[in-house]
Backbone as CSV, one residue per row, in Angstrom:
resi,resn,N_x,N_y,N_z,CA_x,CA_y,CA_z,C_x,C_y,C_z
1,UNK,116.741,107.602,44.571,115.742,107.828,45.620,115.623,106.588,46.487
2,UNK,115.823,106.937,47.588,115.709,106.139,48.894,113.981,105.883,49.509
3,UNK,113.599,104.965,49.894,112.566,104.640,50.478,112.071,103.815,51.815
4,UNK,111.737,104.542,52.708,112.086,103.089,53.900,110.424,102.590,53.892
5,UNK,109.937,101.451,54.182,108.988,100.974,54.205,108.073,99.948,55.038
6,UNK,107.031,99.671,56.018,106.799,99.345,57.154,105.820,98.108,56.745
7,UNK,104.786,98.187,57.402,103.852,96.966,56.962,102.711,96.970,56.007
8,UNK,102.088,96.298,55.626,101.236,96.131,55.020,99.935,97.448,55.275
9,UNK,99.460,98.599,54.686,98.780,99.323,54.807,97.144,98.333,55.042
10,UNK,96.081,99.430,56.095,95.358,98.339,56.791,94.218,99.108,55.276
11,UNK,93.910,98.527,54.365,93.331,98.723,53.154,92.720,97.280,52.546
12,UNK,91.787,97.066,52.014,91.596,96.055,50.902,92.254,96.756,49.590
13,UNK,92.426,95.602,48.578,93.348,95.588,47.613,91.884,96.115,47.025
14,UNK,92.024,97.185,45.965,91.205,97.332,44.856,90.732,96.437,44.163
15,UNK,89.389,96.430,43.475,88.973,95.545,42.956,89.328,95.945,41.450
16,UNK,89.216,94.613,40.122,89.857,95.221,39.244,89.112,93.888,38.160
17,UNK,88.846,94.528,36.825,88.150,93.723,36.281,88.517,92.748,35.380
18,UNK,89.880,92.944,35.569,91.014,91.725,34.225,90.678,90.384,34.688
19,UNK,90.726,89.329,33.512,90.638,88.322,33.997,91.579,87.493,33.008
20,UNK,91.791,86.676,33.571,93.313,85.914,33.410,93.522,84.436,33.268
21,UNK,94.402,83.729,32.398,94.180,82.006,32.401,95.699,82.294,32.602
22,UNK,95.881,80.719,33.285,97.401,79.981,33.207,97.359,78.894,32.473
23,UNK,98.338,79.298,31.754,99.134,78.250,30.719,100.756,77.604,31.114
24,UNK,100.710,76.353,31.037,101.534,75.886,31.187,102.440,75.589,29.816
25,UNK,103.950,75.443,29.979,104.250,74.962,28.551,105.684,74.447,28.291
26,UNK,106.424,73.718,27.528,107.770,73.434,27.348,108.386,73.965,26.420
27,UNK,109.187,74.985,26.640,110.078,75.684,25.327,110.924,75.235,25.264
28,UNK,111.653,74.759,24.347,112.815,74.540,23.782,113.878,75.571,23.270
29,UNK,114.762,75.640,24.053,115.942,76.502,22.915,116.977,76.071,24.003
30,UNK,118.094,76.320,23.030,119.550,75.810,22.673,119.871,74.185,23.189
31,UNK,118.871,73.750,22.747,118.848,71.969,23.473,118.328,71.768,25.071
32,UNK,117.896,72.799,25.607,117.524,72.243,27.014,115.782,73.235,26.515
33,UNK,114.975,72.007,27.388,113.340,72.482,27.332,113.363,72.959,28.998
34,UNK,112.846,74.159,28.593,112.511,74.957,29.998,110.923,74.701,30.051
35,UNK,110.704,75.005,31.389,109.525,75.057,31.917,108.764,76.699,32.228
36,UNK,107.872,76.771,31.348,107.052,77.960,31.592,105.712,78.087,31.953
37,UNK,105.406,79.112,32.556,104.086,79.296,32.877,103.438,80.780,32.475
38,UNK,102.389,81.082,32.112,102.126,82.284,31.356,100.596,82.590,31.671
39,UNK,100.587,84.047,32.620,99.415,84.415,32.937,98.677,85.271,32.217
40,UNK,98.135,84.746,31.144,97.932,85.639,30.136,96.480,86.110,30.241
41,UNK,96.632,87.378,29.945,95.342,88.738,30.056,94.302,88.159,28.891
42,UNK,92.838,88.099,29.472,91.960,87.123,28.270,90.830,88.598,28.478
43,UNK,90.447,88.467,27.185,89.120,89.776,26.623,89.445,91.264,26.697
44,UNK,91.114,91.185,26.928,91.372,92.103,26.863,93.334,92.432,26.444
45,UNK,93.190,93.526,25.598,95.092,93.641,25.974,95.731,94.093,27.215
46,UNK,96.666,93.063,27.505,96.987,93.500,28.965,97.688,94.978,28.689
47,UNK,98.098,95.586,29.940,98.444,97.138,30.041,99.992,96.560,30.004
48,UNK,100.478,95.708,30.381,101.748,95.754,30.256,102.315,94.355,30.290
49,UNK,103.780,93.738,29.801,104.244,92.501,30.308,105.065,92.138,31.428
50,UNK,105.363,91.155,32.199,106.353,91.081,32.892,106.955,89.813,33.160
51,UNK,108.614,89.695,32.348,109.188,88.190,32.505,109.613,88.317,34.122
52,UNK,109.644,87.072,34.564,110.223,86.914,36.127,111.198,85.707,36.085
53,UNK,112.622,86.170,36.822,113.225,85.239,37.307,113.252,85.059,38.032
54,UNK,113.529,83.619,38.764,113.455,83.011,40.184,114.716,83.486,40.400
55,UNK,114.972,82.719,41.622,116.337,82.904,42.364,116.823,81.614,42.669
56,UNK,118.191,81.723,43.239,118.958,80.366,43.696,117.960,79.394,44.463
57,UNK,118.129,78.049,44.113,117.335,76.986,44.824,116.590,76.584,44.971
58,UNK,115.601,77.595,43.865,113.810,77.661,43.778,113.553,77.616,42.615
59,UNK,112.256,77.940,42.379,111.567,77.479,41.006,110.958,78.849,40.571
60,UNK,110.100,79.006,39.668,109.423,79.260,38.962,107.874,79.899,39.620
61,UNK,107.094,78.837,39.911,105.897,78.619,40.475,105.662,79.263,41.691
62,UNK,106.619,79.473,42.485,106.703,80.186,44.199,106.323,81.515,44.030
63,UNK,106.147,82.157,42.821,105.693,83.256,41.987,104.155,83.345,41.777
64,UNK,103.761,82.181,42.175,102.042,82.476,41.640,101.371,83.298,42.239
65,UNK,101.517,83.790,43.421,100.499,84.403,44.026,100.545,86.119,43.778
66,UNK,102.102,85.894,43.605,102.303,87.432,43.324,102.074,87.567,41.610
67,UNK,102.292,86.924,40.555,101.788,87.453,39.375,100.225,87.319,39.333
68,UNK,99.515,86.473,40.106,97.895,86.447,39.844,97.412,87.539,40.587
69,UNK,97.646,88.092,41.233,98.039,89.545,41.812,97.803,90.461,40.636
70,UNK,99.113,90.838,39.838,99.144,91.562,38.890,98.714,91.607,37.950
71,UNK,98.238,89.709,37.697,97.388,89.579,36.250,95.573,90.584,36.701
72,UNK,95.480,90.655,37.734,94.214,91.054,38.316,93.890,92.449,37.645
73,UNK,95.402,93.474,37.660,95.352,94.506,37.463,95.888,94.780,35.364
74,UNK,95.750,93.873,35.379,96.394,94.073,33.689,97.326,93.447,33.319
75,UNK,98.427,93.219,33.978,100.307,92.594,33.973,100.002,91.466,33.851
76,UNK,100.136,91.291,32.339,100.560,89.633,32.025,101.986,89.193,32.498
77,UNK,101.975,88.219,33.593,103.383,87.743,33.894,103.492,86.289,33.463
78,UNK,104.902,85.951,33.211,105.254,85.007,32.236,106.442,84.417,33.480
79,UNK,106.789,83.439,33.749,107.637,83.038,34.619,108.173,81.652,33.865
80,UNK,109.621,81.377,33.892,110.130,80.092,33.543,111.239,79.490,34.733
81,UNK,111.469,78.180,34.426,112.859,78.324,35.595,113.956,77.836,34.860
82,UNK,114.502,78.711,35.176,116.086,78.420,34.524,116.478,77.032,34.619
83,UNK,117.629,77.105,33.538,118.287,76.057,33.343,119.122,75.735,34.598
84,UNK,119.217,74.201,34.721,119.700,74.043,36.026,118.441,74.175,37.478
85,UNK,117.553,74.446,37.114,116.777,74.475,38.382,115.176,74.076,38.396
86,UNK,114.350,73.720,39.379,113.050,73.280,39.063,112.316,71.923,38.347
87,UNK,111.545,72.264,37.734,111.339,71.373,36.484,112.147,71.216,35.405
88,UNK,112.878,72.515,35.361,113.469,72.720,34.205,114.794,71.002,34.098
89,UNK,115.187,71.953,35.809,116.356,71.013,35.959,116.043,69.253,35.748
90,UNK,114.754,68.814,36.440,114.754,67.087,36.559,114.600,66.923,34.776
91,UNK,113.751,67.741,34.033,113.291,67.471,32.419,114.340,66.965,32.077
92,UNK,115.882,67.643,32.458,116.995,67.834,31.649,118.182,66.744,32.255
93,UNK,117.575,66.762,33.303,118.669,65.787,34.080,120.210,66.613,34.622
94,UNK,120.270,67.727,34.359,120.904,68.971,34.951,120.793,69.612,35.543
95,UNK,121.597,69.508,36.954,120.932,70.874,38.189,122.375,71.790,38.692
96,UNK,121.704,72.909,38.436,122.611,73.769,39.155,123.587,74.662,38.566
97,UNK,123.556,73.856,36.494,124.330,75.000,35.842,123.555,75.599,34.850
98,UNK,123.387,77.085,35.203,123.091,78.239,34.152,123.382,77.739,33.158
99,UNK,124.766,77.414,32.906,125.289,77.828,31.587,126.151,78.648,31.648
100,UNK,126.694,79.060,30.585,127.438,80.501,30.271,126.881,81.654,30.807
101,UNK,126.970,82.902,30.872,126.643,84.023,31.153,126.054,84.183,29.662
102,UNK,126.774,84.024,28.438,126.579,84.137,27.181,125.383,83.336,26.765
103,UNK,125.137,81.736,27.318,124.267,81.108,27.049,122.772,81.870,28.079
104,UNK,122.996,82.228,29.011,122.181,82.322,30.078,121.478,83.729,29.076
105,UNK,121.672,84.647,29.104,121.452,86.148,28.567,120.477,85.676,26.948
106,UNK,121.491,84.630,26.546,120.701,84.411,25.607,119.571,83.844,25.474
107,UNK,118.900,82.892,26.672,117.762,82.268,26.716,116.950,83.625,27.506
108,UNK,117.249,84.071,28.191,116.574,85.210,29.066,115.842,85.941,27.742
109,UNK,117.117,86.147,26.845,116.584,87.352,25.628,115.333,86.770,24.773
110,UNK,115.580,85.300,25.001,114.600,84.481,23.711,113.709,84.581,24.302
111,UNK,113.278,84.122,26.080,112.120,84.373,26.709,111.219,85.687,26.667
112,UNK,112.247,87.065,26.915,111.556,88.029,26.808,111.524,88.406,25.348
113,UNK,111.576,87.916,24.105,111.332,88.455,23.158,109.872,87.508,22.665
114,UNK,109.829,86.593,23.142,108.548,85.735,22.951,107.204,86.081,23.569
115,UNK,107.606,86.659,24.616,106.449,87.690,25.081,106.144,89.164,24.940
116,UNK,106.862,89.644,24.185,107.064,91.357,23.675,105.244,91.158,22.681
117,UNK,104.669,91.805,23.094,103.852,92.368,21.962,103.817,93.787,21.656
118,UNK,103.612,94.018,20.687,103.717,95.619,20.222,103.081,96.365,21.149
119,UNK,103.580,97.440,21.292,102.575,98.725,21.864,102.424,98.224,23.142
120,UNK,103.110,97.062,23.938,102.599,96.756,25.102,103.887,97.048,25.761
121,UNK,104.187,97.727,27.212,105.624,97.719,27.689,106.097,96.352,28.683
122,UNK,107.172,95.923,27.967,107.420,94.855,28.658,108.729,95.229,30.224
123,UNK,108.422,94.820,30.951,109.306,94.552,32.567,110.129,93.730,32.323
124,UNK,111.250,93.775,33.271,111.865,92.287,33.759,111.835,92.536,35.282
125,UNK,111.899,91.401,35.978,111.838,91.052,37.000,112.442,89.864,37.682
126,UNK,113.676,90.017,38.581,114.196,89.051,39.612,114.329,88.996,40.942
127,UNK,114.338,88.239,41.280,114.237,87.479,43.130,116.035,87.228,43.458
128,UNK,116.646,88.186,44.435,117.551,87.144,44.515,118.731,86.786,43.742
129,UNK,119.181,85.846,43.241,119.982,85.352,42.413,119.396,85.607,40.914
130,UNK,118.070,85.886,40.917,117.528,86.569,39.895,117.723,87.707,39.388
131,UNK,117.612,88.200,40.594,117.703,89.636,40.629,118.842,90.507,40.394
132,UNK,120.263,89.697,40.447,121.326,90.153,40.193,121.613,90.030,38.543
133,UNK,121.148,88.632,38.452,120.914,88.279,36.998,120.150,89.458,36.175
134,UNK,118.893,89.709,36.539,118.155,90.745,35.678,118.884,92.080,36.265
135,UNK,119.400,92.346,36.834,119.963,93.943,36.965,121.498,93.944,36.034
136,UNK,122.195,93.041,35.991,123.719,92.619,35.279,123.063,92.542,33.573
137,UNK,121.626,91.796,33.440,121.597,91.689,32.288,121.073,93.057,31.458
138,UNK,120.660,93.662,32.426,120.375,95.175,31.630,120.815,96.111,31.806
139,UNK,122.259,95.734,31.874,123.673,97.089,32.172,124.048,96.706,30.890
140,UNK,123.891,95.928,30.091,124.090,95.912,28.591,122.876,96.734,27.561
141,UNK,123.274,97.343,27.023,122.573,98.657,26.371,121.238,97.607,24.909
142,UNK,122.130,96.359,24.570,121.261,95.621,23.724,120.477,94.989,24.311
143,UNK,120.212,94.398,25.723,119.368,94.090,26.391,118.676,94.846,27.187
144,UNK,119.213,95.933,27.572,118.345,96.821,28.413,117.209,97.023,27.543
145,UNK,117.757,97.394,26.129,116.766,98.221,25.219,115.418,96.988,25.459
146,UNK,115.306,96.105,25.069,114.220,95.441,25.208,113.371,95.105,26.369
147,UNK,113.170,95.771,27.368,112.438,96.422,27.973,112.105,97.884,28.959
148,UNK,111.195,97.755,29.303,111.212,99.355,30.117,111.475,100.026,31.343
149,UNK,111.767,98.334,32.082,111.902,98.734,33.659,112.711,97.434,34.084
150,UNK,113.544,97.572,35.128,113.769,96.103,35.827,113.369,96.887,37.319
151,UNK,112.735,95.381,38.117,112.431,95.876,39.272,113.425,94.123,39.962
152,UNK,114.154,94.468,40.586,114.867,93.607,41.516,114.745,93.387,43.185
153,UNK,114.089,92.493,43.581,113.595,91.793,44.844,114.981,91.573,45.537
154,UNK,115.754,92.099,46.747,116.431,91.326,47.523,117.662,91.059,46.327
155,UNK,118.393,91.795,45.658,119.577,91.209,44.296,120.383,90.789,44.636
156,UNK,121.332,89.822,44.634,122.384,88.976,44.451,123.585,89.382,44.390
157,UNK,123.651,90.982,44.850,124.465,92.088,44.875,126.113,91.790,45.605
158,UNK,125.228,91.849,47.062,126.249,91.269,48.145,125.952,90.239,49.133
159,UNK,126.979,89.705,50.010,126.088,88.635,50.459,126.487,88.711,52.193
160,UNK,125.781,88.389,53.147,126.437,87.688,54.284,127.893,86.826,54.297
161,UNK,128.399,87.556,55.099,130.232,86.907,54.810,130.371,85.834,55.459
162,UNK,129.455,85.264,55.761,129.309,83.688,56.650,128.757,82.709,55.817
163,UNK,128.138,83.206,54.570,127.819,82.782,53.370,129.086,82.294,52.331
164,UNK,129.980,82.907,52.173,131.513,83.046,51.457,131.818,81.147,51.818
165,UNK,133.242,81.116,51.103,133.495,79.763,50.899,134.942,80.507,51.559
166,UNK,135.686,79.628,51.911,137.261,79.499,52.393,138.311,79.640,51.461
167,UNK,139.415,80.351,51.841,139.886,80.406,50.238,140.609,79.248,49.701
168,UNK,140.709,77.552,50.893,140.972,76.891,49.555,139.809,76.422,48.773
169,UNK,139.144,76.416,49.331,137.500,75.909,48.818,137.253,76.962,46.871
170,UNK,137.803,78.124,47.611,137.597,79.285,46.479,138.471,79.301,45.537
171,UNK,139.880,78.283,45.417,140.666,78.235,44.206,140.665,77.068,43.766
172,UNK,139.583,76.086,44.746,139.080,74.495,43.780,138.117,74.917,43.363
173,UNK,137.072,75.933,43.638,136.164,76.110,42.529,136.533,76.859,41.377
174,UNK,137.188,77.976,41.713,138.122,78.832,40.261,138.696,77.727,39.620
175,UNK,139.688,76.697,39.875,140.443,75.745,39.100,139.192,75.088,38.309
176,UNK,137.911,74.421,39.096,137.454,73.280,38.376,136.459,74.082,37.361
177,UNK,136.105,75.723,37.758,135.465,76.144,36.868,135.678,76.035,35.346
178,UNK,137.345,76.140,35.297,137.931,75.740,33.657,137.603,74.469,33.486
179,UNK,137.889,73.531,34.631,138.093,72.306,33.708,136.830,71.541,33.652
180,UNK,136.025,71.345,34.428,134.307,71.408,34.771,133.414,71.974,35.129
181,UNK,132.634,72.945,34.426,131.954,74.180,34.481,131.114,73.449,35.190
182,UNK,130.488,72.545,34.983,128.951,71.914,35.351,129.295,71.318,36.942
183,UNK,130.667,70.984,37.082,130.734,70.067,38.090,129.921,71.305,39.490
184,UNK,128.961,70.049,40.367,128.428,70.895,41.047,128.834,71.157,42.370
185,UNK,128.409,72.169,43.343,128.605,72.774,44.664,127.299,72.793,45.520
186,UNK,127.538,72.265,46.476,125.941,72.109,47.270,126.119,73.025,48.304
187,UNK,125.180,73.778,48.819,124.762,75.234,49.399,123.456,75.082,49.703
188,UNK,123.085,74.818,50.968,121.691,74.913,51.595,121.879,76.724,52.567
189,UNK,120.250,76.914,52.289,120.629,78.587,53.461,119.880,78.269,54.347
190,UNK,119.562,78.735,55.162,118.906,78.969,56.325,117.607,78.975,56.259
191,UNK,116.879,78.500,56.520,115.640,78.703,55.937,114.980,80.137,56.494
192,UNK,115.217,79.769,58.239,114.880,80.867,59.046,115.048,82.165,58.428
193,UNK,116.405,82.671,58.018,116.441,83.310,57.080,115.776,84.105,55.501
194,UNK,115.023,83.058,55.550,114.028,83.496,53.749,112.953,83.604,54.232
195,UNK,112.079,83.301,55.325,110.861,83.719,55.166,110.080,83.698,57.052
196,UNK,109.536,84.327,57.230,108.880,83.824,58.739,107.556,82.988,58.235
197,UNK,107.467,83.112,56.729,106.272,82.212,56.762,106.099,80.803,56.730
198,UNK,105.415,80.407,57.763,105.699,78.768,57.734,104.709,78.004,57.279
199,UNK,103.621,78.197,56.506,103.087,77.477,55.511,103.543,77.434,54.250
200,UNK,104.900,78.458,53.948,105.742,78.443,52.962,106.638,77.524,52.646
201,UNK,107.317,77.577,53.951,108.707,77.049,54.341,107.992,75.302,54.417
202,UNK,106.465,75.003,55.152,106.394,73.630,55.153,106.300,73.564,53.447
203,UNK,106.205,73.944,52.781,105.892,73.891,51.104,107.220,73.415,50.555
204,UNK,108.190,74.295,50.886,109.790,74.067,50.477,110.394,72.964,50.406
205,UNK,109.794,72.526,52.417,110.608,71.667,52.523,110.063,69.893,52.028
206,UNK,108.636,69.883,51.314,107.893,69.034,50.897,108.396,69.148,49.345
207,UNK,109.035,69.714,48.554,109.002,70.018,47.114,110.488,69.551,46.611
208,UNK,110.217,68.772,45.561,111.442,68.144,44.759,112.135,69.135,44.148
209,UNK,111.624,70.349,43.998,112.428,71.657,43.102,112.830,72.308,43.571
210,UNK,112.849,72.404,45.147,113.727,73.131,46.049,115.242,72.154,45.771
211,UNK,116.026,72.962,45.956,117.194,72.243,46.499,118.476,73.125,45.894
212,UNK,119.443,72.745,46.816,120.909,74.186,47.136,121.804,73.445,46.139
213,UNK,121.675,73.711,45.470,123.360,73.207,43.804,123.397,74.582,43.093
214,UNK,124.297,74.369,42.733,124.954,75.864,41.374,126.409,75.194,41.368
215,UNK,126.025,74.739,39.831,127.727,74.941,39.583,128.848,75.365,39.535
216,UNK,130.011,75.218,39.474,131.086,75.510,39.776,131.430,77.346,39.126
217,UNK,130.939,76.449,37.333,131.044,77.699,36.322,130.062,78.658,36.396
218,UNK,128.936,78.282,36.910,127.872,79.408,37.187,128.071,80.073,38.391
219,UNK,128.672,79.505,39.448,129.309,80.335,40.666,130.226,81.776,39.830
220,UNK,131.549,81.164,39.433,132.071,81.782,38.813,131.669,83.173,37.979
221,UNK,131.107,82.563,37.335,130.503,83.686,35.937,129.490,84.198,36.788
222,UNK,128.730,84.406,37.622,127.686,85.080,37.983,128.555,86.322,39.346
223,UNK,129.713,85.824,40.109,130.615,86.547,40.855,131.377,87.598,39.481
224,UNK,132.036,87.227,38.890,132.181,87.755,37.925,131.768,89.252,37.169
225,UNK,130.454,88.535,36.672,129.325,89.617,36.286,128.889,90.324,36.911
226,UNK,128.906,90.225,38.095,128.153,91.117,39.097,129.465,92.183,39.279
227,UNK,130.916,92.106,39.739,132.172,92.759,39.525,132.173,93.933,38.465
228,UNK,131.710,92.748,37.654,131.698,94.067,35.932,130.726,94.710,35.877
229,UNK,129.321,94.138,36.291,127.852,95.237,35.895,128.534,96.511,37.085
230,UNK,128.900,96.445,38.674,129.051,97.512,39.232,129.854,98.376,39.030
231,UNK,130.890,97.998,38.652,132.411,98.625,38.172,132.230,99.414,36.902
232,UNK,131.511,98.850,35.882,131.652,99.327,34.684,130.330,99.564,34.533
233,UNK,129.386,98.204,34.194,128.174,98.713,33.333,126.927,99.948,34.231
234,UNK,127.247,99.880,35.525,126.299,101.031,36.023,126.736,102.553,35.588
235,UNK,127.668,102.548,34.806,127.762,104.070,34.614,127.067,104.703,33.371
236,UNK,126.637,103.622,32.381,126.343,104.123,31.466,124.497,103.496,31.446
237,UNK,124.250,102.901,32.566,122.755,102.256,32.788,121.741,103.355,32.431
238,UNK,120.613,102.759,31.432,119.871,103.538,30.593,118.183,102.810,31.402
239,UNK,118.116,101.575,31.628,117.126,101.294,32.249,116.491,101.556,33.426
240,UNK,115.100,102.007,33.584,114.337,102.419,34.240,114.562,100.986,35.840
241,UNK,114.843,101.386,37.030,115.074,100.145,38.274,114.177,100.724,39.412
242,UNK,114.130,99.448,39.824,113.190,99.366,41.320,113.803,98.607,41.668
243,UNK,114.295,98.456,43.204,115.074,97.959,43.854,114.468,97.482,45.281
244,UNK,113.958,96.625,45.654,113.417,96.399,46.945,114.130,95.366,48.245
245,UNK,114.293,95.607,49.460,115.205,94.823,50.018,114.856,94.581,51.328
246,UNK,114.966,94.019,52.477,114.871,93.897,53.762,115.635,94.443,54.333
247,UNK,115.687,95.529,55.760,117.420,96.398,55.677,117.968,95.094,56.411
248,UNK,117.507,94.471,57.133,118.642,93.193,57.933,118.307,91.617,57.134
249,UNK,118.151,91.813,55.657,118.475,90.567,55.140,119.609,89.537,55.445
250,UNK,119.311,88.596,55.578,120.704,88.142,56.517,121.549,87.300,54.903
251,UNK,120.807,87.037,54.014,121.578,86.058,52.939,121.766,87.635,51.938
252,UNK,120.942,87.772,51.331,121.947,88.675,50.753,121.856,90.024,51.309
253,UNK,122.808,91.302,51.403,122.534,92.057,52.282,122.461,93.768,51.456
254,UNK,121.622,94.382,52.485,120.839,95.504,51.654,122.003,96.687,50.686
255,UNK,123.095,96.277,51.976,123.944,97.624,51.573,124.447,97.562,49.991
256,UNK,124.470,96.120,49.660,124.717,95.932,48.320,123.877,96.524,46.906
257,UNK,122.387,96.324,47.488,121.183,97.258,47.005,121.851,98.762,46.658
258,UNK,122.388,99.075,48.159,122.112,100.943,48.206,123.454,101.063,47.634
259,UNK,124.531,99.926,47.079,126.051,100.728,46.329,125.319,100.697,45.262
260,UNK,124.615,99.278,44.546,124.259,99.446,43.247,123.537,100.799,42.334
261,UNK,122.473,101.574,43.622,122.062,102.195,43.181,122.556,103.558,42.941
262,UNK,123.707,103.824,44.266,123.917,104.992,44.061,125.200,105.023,42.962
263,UNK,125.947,103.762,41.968,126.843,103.835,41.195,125.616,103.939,39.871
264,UNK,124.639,104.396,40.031,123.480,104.336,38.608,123.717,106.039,38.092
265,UNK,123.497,106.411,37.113,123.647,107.479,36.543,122.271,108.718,37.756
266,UNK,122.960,109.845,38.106,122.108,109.951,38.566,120.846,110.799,38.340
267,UNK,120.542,111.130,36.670,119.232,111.428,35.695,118.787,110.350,35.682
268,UNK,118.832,108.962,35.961,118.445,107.822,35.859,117.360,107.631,36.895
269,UNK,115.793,107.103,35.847,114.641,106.779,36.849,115.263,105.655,37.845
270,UNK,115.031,105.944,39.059,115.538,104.642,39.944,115.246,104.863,41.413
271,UNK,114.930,103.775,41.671,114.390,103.992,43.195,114.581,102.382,44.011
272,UNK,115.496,103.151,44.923,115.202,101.882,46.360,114.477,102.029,47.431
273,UNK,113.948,100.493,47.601,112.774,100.189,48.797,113.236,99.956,49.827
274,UNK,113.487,99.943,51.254,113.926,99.174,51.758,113.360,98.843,53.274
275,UNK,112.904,97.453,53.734,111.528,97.434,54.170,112.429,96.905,55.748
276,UNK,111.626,97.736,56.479,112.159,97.422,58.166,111.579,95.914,58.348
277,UNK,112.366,94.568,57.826,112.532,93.230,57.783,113.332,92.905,57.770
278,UNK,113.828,91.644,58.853,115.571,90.709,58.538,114.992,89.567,57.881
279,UNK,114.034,89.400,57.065,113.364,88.155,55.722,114.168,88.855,54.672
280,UNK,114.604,87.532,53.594,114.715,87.881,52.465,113.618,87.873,51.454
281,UNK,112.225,87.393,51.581,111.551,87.587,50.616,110.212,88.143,51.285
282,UNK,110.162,89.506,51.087,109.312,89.944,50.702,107.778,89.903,50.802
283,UNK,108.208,89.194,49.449,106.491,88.913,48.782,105.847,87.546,49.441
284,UNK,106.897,87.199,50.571,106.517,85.516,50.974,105.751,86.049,52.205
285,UNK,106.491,87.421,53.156,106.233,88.049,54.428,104.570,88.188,54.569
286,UNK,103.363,87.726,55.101,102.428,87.877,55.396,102.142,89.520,55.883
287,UNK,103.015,90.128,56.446,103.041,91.264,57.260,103.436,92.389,55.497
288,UNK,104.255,91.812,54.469,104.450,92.961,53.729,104.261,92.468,52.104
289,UNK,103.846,91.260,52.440,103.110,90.660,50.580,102.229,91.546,49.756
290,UNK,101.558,92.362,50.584,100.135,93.027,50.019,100.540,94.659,49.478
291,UNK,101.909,94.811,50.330,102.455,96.248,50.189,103.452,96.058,48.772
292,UNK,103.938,95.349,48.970,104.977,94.911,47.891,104.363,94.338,46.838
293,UNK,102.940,94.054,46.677,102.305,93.337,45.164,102.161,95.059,44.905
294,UNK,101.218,95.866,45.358,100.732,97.339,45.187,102.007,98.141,44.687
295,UNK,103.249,98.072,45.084,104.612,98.605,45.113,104.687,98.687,43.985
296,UNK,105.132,97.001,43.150,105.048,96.630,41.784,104.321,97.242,40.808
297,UNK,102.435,96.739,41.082,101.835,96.603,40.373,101.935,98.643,40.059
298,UNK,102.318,99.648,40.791,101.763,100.909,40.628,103.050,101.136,40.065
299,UNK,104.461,100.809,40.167,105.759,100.982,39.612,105.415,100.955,37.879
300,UNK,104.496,99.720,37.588,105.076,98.922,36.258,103.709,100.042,35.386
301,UNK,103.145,100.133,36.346,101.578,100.719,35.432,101.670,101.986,35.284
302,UNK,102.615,102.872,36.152,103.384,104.693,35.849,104.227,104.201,35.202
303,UNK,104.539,103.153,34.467,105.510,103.488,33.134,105.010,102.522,32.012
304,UNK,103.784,102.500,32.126,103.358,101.794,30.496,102.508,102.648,30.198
């Protein structure tokens, strides 16, 4: 199911009686301490969970407004930033590599199994380079199973071909991927591009956790994965998707959205958004933040 979508409906947001703390915290697993933050539902059990991944170049935290949003309505959201990026990255003194696909899946799994409580339905959720990440990671039937929905922001699907690297550029990164996974690649985007909001963008460009690296091997393995989740793992996709996009995203681009979805089984709950915007984010757009928290918050709450 296709959806086209306009501006912000002229409504106040419902009022809603959850109330909510942030916790900050350092997890540890497989030798690197990530950085988390956790909006957890207080005097009451929340109605549902939701892990969030960031996207390329960003953090974690650029997320607050939209999970305190959802914590409002019940949705405990839990946000960390990957390895290689944010806080995560300066803690560690490493920027820009995931990891393995194998290592990566596996911290994702440890995150969302640390927030699973019984009887509660847990989400995943990505932005972006996130978003390709959480849609690739639940075309696997052992990870899908552990939660109930992925909803993907803008995914990491396809990209602007002005974005692409040259092809000798593209067989020194294939070569050094074997021999230095970590060695890094610097990639700034457009800013103009991600957001018209400019009390955002002055935020970005003031913040030590912004910044354009991804390694060589995480280039790799994430081009890769994305090849195999469309080719192969969408045929047998068991997880519940929401798909939301800008139709003239200029960094990553929608049509990639509308192959992913229509290679999905088609008894499969699934639905794309796709919002008359050339922004890639969304939830940053002043004109469609308020439509797209409501989008979510009514997606995740018809299936818990």
């Amino acid at each position: 199911m296709t959806e086209n979508l306009d501006a912000n409906p002229p409504k106040k947001m419902e009022q809603n009686e959850y109330k909510y703390t942030e916790i900050t915290k350092w997890i540890p697993y497989g030798g690197t301490l990530f950085y988390t933050r956790l909006y957890k539902i207080t005097e009451s059990m929340p109605k549902a969970v939701l892990v969030l991944v960031h996207g390329y170049g960003e953090y974690s935290d650029r997320y607050e407004n939209l999970l305190r949003v959802l914590a409002k309505y019940g949705i405990q959201g839990f946000a960390f930033d990957l390895r290689g990026f944010g806080r995560t990255a300066w803690k560690n003194g490493e920027f820009g590599h995931l990891g393995t696909m194998h290592e990566l899946y596996g911290y994702l799994k440890y995150m969302i199994e640390i927030n699973t409580i019984p009887d509660v339905p847990t989400f995943l959720f990505g932005h972006s380079m996130g978003g390709g990440i959480s849609l690739c990671f639940c075309g696997y039937p052992e990870y899908g199973k552990l939660v109930s929905g992925v909803i993907a922001s803008a995914p990491a699907i396809s990209f602007n071909k002005r974005l692409g690297y040259s092809p000798i550029k593209q067989r020194f990164i294939s070569a050094m991927s074997h021999l230095i996974p970590s060695f890094p690649i610097s990639r700034e985007l457009n800013e103009t591009h991600i957001t018209s909001n400019v009390e955002e963008l002055e935020r970005n460009r003031k913040s030590l956790y912004i910044f354009g690296i991804l390694s060589v091997g995480s280039l790799t393995s994430l081009a890769n994965e994305r090849k195999n989740c469309l080719n192969k793992n969408t045929k047998t996709y068991a997880t519940p998707v929401l798909i939301i996009h800008g139709k003239g995203d200029k960094l990553t681009v929608s049509k990639g959205s509308e192959e992913f979805i229509s290679k999905l089984p088609s008894n499969l709950d699934k639905k794309l958004v796709l919002f008359d915007s050339e922004y890639h984010e969304m939830h940053m757009e002043k004109e469609f933040s308020e439509t797209v928290s409501l989008l979510y918050k009514d997606w995740i709450l018809e299936r818990s």
